[in-house]
SEGUGU-995196 format. One record per atom (N, C-alpha, C): x, y, z. Coordinates in steps of 0.02 Angstrom, whole numbers, plus 50000, padded with zeros to 5 digits. Layout:
XYZ/...
# end
This chain:
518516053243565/517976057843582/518096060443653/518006067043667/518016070543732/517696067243795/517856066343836/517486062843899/517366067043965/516996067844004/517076072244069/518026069844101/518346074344115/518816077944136/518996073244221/518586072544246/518316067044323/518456062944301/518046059844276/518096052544258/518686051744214/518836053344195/519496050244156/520176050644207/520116056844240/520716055844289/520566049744340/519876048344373/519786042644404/520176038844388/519906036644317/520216031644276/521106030644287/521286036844286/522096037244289/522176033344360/521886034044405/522076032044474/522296025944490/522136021644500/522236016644487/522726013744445/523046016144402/523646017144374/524376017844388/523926024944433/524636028444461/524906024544517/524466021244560/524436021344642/524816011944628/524836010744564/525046000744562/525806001644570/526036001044602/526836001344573/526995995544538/526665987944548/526805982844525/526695982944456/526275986944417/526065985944353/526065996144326/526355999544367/526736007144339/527256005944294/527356009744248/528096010244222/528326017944228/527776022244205/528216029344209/527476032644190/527506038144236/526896042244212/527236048544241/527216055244183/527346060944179/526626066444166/526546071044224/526126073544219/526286082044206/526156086344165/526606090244141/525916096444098/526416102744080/526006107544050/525266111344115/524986115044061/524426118144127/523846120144065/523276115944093/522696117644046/522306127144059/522056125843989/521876132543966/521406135744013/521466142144050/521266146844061/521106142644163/521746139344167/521906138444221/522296141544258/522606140344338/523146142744359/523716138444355/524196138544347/524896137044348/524856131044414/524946125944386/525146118844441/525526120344485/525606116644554/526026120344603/526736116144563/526636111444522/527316110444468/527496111244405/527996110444370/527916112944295/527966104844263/528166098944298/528236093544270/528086088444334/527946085044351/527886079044412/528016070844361/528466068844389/528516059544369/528486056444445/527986050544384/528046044944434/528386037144417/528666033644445/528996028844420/529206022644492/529116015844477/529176013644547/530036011444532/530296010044595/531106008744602/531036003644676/531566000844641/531695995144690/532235997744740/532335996744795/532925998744854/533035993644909/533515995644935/533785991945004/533025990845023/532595995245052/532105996045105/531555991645053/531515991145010/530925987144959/530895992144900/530205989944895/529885994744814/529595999544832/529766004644815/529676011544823/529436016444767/528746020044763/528516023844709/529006030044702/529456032344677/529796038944681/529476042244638/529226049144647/529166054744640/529556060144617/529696062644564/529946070444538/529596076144525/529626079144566/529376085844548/529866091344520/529666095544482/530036101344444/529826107644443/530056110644480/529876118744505/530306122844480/530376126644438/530896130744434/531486125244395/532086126944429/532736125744416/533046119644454/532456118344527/532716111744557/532156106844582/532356103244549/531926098744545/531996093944624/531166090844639/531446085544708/531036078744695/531496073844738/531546068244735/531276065244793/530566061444786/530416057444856/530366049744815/530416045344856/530296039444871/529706037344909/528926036644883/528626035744928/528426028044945/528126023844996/528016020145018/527276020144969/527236013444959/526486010344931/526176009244988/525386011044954/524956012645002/524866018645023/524616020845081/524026026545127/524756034045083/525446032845092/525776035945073/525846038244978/525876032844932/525786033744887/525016036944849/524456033844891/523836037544884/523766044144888/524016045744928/523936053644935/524456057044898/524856056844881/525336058544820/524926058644757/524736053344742/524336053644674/523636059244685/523346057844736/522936061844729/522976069244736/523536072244743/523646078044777/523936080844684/524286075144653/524286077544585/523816078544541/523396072644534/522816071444493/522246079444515/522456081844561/522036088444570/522106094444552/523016094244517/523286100444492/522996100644440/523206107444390/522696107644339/523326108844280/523516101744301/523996099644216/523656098744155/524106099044082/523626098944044/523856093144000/524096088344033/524326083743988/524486077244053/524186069944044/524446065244065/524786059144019/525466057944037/525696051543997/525826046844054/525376040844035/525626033444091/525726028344051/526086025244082/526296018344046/526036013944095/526006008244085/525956003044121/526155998044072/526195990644122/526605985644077/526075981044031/525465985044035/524855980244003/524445986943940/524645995543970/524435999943921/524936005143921/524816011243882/524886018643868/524466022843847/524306026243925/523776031143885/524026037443921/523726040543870/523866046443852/523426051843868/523356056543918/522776059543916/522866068443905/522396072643872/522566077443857/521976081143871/522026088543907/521356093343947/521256097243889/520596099243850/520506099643791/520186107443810/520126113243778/520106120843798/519286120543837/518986115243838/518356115743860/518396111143929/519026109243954/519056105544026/518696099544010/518716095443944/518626088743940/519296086343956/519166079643941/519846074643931/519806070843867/520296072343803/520496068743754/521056063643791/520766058543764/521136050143793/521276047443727/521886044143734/522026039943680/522556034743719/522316027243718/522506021543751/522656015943710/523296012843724/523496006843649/523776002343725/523845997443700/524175989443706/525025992943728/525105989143766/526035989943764/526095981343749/526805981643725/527195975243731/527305973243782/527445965943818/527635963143859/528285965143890/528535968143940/529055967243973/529355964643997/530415965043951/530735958644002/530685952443995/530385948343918/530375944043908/530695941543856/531185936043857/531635935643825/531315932043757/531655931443703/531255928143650/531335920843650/530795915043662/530765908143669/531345903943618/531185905743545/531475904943507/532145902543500/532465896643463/533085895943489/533695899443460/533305901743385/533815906043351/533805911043377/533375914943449/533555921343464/534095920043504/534345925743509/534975929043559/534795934443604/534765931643657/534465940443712/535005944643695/534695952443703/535085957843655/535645960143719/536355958543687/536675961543740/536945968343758/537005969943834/536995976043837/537595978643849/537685984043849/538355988443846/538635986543919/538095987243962/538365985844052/537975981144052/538285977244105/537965969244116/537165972844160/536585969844154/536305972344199/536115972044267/536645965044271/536905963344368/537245967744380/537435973644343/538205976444375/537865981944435/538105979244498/537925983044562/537645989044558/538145994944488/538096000144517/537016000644503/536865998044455/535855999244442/535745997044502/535925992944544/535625993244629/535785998244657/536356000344669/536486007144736/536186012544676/535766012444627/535536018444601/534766017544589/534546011044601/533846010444604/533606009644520/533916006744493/533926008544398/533296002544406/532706002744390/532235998144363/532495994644273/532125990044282/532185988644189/532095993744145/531455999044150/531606002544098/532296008844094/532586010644154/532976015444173/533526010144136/533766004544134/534165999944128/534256002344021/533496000644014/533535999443935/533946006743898/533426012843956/533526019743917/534346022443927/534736019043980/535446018643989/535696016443940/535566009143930/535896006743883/535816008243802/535256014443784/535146018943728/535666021743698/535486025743774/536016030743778/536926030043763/537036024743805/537696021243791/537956022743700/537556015343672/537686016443620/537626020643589/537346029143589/537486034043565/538176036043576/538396035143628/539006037043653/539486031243621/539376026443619/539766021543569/540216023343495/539806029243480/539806030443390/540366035443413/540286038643459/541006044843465/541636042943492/541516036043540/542296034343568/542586035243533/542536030943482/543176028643431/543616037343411/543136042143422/543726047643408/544176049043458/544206045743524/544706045643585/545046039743598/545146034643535/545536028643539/546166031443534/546536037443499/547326038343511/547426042543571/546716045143605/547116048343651/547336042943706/548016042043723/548566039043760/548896042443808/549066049043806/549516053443833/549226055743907/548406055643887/548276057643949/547596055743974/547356059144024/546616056444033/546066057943976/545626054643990/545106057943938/544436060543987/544366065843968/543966070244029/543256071144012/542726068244061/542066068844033/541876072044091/541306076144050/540806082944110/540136080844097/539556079344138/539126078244131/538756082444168/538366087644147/538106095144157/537546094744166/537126093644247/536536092444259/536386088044279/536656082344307/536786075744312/536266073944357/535886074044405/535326074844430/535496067044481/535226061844467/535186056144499/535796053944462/536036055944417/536886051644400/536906044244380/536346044144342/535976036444301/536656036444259/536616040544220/537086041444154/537696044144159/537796047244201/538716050444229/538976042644271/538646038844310/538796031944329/539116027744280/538656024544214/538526021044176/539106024844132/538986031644088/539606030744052/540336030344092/540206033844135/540996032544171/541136024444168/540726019544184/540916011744189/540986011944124/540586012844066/540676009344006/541406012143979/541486019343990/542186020943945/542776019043982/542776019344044/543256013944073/543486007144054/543196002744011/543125997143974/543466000143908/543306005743906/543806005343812/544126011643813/544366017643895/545026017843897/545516018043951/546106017643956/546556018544028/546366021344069/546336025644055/546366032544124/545686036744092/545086037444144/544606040844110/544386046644193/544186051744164/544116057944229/543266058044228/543136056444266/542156060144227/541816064044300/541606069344281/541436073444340/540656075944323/540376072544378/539446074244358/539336081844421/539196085444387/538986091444418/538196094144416/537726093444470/537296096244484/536986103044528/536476107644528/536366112944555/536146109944629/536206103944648/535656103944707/536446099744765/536566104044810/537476101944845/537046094444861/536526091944901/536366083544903/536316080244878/536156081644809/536306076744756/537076075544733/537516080044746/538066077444721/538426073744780/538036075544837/538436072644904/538056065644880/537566064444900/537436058944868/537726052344828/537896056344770/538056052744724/538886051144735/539046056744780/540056054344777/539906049644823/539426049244879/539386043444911/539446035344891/538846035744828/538876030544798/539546028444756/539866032844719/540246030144695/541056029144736/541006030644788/541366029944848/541336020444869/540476020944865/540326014544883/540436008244860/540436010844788/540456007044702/541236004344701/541566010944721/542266008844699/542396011044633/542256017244631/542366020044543/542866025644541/543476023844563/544066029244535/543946032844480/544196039544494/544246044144454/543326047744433/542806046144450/542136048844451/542246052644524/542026058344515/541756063444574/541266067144530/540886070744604/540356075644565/540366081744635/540036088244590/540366093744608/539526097944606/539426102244655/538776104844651/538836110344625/538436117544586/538296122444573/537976121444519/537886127644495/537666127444397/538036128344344/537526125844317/537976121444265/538246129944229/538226136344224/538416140444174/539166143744253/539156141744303/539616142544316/540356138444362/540046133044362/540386128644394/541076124644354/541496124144402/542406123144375/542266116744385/542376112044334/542586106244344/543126101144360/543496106844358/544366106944390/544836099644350/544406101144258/544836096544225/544826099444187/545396100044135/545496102244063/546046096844019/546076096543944/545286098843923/544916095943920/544116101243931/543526094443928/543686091943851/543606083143839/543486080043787/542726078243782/542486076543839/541716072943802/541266079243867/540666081243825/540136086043888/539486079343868/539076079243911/538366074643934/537886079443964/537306079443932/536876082743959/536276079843952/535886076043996/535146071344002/534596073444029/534206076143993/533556080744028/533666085844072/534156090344051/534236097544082/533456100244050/533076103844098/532676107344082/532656114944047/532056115443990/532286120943950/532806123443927/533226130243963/533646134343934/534526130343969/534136124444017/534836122744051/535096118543998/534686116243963/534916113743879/535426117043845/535246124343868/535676129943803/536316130143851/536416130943920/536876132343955/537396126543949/537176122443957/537706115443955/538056117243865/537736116743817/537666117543745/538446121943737/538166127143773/538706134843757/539276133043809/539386130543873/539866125643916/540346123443863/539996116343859/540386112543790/540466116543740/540286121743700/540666123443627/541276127943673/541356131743710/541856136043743/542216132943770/542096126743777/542736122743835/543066118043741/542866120143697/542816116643629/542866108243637/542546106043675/542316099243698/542286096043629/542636090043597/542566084143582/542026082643533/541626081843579/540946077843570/540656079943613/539886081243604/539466082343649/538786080143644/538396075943682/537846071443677/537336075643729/536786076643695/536456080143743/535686078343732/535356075643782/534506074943750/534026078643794/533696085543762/533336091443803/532976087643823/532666092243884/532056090743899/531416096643863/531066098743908/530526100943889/530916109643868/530456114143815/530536117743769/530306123743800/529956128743851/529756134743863/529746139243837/530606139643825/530766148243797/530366149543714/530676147343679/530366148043611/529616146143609/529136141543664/528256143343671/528226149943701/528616152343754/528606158043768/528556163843702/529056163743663/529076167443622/528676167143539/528516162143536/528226160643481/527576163443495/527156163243556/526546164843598/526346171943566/527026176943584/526936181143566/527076184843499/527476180443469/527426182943393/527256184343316/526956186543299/526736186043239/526806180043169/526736173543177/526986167943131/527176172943062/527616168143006/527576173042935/526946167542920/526856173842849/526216169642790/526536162542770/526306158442757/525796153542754/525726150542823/526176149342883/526356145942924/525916147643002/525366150942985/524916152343044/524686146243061/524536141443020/524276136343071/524746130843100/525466132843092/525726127943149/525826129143218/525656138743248/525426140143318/524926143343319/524196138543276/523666143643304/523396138143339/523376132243367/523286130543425/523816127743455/523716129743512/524216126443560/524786120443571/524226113843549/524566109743552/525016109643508/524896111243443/525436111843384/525786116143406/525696121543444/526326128143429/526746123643498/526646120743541/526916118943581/527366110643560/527306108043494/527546103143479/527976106143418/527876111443375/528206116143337/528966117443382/528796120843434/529216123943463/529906120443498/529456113443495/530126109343532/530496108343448/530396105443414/530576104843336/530896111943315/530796116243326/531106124343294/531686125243365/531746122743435/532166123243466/532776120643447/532596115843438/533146108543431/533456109643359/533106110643323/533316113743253/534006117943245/533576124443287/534236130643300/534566128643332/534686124043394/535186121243426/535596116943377/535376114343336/535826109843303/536176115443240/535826120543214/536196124943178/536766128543192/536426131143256/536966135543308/537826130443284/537576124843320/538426119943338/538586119943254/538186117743228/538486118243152/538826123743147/538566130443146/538986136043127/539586135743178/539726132843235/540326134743259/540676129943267/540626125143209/541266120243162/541046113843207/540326111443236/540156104043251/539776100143196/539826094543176/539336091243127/539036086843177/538376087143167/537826087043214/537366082543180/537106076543219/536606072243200/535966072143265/535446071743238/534776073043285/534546066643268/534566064343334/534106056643320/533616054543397/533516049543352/532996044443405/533366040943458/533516040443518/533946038543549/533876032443578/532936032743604/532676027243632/531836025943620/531656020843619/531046021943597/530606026543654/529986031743625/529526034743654/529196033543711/529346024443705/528676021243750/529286021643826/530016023343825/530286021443869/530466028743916/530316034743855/530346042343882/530206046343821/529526050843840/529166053443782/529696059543776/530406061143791/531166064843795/531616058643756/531496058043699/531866054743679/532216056943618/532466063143630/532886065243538/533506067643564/534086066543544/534816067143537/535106070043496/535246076243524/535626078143489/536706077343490/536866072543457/537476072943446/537896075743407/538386078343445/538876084143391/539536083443393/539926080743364/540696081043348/541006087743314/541686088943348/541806093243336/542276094643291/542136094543202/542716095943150/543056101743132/542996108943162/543196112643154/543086117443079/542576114743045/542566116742961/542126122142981/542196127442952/541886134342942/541246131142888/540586134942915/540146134442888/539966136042822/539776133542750/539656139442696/539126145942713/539326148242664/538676153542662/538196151542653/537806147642613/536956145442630/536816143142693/537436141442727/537156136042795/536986143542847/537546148542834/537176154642854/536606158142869/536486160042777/536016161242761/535306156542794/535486150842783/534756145842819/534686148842879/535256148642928/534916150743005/534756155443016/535036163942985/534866170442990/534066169442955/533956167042901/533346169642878/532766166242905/532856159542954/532316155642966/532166158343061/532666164643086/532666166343144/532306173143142/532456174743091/532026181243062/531476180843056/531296175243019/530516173443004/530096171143052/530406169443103/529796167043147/530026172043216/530256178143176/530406180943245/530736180243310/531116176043330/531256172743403/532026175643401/532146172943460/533046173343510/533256167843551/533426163443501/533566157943532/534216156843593/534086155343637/534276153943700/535156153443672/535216149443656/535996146743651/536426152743586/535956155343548/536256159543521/536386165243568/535986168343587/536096171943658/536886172043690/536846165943722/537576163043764/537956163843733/538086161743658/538756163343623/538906165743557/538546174843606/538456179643554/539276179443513/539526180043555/540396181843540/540536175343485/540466169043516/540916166543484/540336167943384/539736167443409/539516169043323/539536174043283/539786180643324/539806186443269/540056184843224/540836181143239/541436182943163/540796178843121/540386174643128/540246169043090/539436171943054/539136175643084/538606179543061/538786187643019/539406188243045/539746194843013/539106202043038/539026199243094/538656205443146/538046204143142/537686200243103/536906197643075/536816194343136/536366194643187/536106190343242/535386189943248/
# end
């Protein structure tokens, strides 16, 4: 049931401001017939460091996103409160005792919905259990010089084993390096981590994390300077034009690139004809953008005549055409669950190997007629108009 809009964010407070009992709270979207947040996404999440425990902060403006570390207490207070005042239209918090969920309803209530979490970090008493082992040990230094908490630890080690299922197609390469690009790399959780793990299963491995922001990659060559990780560097610009100064790419990585930087990395990897490519979007814009304005076909008006659906539609009809797109230009493509929800409400994967088989004609036919019908221009088709003509035979 709807509640005053105040009081429920109250309620959030106290939440946000614990770091001892935070896990991750994403505050995101912009309620109806508001102004635009001074962000398009803000996280909060606490991290451990040299200096102690530290609440870090992400904000997402545009195309670059920033990173504070704030101090608990008089410092963290005013952070939360300076958010809790924007006029987002959606709160997700975790904590290690709940998850709730809060949502600004077209009348400036608050729809709440709050469950139980599981215990964290506790191993099973039991003697027939076995604690579940992980791909990287989780003493291994580099989750300290990167601040990786337990859950950053678990959603790594997700991720990993997605990346597990494609090595095995780079077990004969011998001859030379095997070259990984990780496009967007941001804090370099996952350009770190796979570089250690594929180092373990091959000789000589190249992996180059490239971000838009030049301190983050200074940053990060620092650390792995620090680490001791031959052959990892990272390289600043964007991701639709930056040289990675390796060929050929074999494996592309892409981990919560925002919106269309999804499609850019996407169209990167099919033109560099990358391998394998593991990529898990973040949030969806372009196609709410466009769906907003377009006419749904008959019967299908009520999956954007309110909001929240056309805005949960739209991530589902993105990801869709993204996975069609790579199909038509010879990837077989699996969309999965990567990690559970409760650990990042960004949790779908799309993985794509690359077999080279020409598409049939129905698989055609499916994407021309389902792009038609809902009217749109999907981002990544866009980018690689060229390489899809021969394959649409001029139909776009």
């Amino acid at each position: 049931m709807p509640e005053p809009l105040d009081d429920a964010l109250a309620a959030l407070r106290p939440l946000l401001t614990d770091p001892d009992a935070l896990i991750r709270a994403i505050g995101a979207g912009r309620r109806h017939g508001a102004p635009h947040p001074a962000h398009e996404r803000a996280e909060l999440r606490p991290v451990d460091l040299k200096a102690g425990r530290r609440v870090q902060l992400v904000t997402t403006t545009g195309a670059s996103p920033l990173t504070r570390n704030l101090v608990p207490g008089p410092e963290v207070d005013q952070a939360v409160d300076e958010l809790l005042a924007e006029p987002f239209g959606s709160w997700h918090v975790e904590t290690r005792e709940r998850l709730v969920q809060l949502r600004v309803t077209k009348r400036g209530q608050a729809q709440v919905h709050a469950t139980k979490t599981a215990p964290r970090d506790v191993e099973p008493s039991a003697a027939h259990d076995r604690p579940k082992q992980r791909l990287i040990d989780p003493g291994d230094p580099l989750f300290a010089a990167l601040g990786a908490d337990a859950a950053k630890r678990r959603q790594v080690d997700a991720f990993l084993r997605q990346l597990a299922q494609v090595v095995k197609r780079f077990g004969e390469l011998t001859h030379r390096p095997l070259n990984v690009v990780d496009l967007g790399c941001g804090n370099a959780y996952l350009t770190f981590a796979a570089h250690r793990y594929l180092a373990h299963q091959h000789p000589d491995v190249r992996t180059v994390g490239i971000d838009v922001r030049p301190e983050m990659a200074e940053r990060n060559a620092a650390v792995a300077e620090r680490l001791g990780m031959p052959g990892l560097r990272f390289a600043a610009g964007a991701i639709v034009h930056t040289d990675p100064g390796i060929a050929p790419v074999d494996l592309v990585l892409a981990l919560h690139a925002c919106d269309t930087a999804t499609d850019d990395a996407l169209a990167r990897a099919v033109r560099w004809q990358a391998d394998a490519i593991l990529a898990a979007p973040c949030c969806h814009h372009d196609l709410q953008r466009q769906l907003s304005d377009a006419e749904p076909p008959y019967p299908f008006e009520a999956l954007t005549r309110h909001g929240i659906l056309r805005e949960r539609f739209a991530d589902v009809l993105t990801d869709a055409l993204r996975a069609d797109v790579l199909r038509l230009l010879g990837y077989r493509v699996d969309v999965v669950e990567f990690v559970d929800s409760r650990h990042t409400p960004r949790n779908l994967l799309l993985r794509a190997v690359r077999t080279g088989a020409a598409p049939t004609p129905r698989r055609v036919a499916e994407y021309t007629d389902l792009v038609a019908a809902w009217d749109v221009d999907p981002a990544l088709a866009g980018l690689l108009k060229p390489e899809l003509a021969p394959v649409l035979g001029g139909v776009q």
